[in-house]
KOLTI-281622 format. One record per residue (C-alpha): residue number from 1; x, y, z. Coordinates in nm, 3 decimals, always signed. Example, Ala and Ser with C-alpha at 12.3 -4.5 7.8 and 13.67 -1.06 7.14 Angstrom:
# KOLTI-281622
<nr = 1, east = +1.230, north = -0.450, up = +0.780>
<nr = 2, east = +1.367, north = -0.106, up = +0.714>
This chain:
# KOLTI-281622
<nr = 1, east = +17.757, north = +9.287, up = +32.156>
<nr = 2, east = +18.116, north = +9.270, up = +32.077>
<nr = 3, east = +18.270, north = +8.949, up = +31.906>
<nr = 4, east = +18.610, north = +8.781, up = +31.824>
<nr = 5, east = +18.696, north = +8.543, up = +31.573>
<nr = 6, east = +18.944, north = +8.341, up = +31.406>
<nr = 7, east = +18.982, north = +8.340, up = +31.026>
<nr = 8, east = +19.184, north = +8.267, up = +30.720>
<nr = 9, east = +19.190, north = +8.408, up = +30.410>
<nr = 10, east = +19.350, north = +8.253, up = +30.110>
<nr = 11, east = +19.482, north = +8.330, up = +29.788>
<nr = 12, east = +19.598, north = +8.100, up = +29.501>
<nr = 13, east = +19.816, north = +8.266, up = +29.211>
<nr = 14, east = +19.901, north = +8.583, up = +29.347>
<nr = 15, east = +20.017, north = +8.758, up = +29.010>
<nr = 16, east = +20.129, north = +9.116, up = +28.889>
<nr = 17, east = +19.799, north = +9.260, up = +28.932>
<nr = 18, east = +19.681, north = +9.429, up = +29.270>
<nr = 19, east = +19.438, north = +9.177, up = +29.463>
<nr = 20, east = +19.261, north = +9.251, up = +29.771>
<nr = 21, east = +19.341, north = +8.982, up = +30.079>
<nr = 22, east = +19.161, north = +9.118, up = +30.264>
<nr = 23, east = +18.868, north = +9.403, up = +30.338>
<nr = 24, east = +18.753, north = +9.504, up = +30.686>
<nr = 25, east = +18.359, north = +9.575, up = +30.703>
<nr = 26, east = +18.194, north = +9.877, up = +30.881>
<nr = 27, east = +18.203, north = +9.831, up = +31.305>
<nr = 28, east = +18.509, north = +9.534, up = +31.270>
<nr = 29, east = +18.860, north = +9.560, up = +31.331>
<nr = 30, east = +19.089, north = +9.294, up = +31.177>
<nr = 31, east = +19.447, north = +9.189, up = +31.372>
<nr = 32, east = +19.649, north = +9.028, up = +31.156>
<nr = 33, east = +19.788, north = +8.716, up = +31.327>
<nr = 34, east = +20.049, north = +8.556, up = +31.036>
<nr = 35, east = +20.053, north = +8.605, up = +30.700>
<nr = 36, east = +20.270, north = +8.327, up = +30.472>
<nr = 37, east = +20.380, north = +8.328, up = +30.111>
<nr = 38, east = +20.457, north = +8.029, up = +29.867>
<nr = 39, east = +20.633, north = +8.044, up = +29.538>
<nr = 40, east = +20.485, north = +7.725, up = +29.380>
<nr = 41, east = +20.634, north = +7.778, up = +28.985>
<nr = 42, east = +20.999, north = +7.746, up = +29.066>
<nr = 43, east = +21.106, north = +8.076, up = +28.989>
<nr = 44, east = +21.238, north = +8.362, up = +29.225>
<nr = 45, east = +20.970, north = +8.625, up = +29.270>
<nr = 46, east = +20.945, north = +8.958, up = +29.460>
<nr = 47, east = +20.678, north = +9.077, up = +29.600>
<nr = 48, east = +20.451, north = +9.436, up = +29.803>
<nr = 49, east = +20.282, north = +9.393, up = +30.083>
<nr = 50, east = +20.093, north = +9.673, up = +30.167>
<nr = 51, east = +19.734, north = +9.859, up = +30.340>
<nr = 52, east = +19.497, north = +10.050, up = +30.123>
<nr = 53, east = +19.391, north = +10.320, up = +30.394>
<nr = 54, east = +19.033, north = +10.316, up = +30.408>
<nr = 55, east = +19.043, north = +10.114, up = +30.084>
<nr = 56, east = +19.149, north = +10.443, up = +29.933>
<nr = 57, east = +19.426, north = +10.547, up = +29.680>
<nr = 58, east = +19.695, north = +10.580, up = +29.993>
<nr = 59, east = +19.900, north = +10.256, up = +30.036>
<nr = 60, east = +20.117, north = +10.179, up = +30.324>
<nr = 61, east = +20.432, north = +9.971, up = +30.238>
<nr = 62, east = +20.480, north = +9.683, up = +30.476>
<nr = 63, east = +20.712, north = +9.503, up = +30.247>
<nr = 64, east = +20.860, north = +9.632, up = +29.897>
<nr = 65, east = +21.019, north = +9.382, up = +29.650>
<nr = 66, east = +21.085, north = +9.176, up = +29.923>
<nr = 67, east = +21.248, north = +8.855, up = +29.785>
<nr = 68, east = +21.092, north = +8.518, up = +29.794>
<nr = 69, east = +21.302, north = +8.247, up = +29.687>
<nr = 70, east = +21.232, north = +7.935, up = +29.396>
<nr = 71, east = +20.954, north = +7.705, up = +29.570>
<nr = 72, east = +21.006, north = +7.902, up = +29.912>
<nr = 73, east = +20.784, north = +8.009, up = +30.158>
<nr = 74, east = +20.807, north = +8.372, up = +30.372>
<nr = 75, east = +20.631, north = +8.415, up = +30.629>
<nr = 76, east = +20.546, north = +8.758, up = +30.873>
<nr = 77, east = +20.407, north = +8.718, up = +31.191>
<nr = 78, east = +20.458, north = +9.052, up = +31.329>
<nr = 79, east = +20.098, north = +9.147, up = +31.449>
<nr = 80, east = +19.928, north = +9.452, up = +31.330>
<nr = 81, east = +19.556, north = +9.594, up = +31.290>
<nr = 82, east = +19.336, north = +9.660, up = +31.050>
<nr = 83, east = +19.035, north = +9.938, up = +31.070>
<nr = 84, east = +18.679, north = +9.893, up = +30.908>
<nr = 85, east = +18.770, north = +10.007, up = +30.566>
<nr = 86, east = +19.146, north = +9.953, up = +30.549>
<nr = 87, east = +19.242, north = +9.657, up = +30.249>
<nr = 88, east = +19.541, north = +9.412, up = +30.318>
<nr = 89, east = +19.673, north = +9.420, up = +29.938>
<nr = 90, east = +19.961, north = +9.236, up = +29.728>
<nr = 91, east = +20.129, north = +9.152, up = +29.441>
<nr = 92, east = +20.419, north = +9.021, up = +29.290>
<nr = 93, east = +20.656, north = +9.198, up = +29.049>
<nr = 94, east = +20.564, north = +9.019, up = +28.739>
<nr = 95, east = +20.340, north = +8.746, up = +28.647>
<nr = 96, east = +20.406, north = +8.468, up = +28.899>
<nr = 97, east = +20.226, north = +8.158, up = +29.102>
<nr = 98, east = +20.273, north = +8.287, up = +29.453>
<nr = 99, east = +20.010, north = +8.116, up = +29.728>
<nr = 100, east = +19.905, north = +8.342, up = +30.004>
<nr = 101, east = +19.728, north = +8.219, up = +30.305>
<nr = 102, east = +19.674, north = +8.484, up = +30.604>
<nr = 103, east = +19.524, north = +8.438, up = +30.971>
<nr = 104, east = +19.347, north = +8.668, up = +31.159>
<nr = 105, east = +19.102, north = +8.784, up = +31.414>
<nr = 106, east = +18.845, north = +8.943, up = +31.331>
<nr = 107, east = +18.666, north = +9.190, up = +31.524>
<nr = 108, east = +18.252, north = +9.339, up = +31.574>
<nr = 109, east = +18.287, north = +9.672, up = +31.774>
């Protein structure tokens, strides 16, 4: 029996190392709803956005160095989907304090 729901997924000090946001299980699909970025340290920051395919070594640039601002916020609501195995993945360019909070709905085939 299929299923939808609504979730969030959070991370707190996004830094320079790669960090799974997100991980889609076997039989779900994931459709990203918003995803929102907050530089809490006061210093400007740039940051990848990207999908692991199938969790794999391939990566799929949605944004590259994209600028985020002292103490701003960015936020991309452009909707896309995730497959069961795809990762949403980030980082930031450096070491960094970057908040990432991102809303979805998730999926059972």
């Amino acid at each position: 029996m299929a299923s939808e729901l609504l979730k969030v997924a959070f991370k707190s000090a996004l830094t320079d190392s790669e960090h799974d946001l997100i991980t889609v299980a076997s039989g779900k699909t994931a459709t990203i709803l918003s995803i929102t970025f907050c530089e809490t340290a006061g210093v400007a920051e740039t940051f990848d956005l990207y999908i692991r395919d199938d969790a794999g070594s391939d990566d799929y640039e949605i944004y590259s160095d994209q600028a985020l601002a002292a103490n701003a916020t960015f936020e991309h609501t452009s909707k896309f989907v995730l497959e069961a195995g795809d990762a949403l993945a980030a980082k930031t360019a450096s070491s960094a304090n970057v908040d990432v909070v991102v809303s979805y709905l998730l999926q059972t085939l």
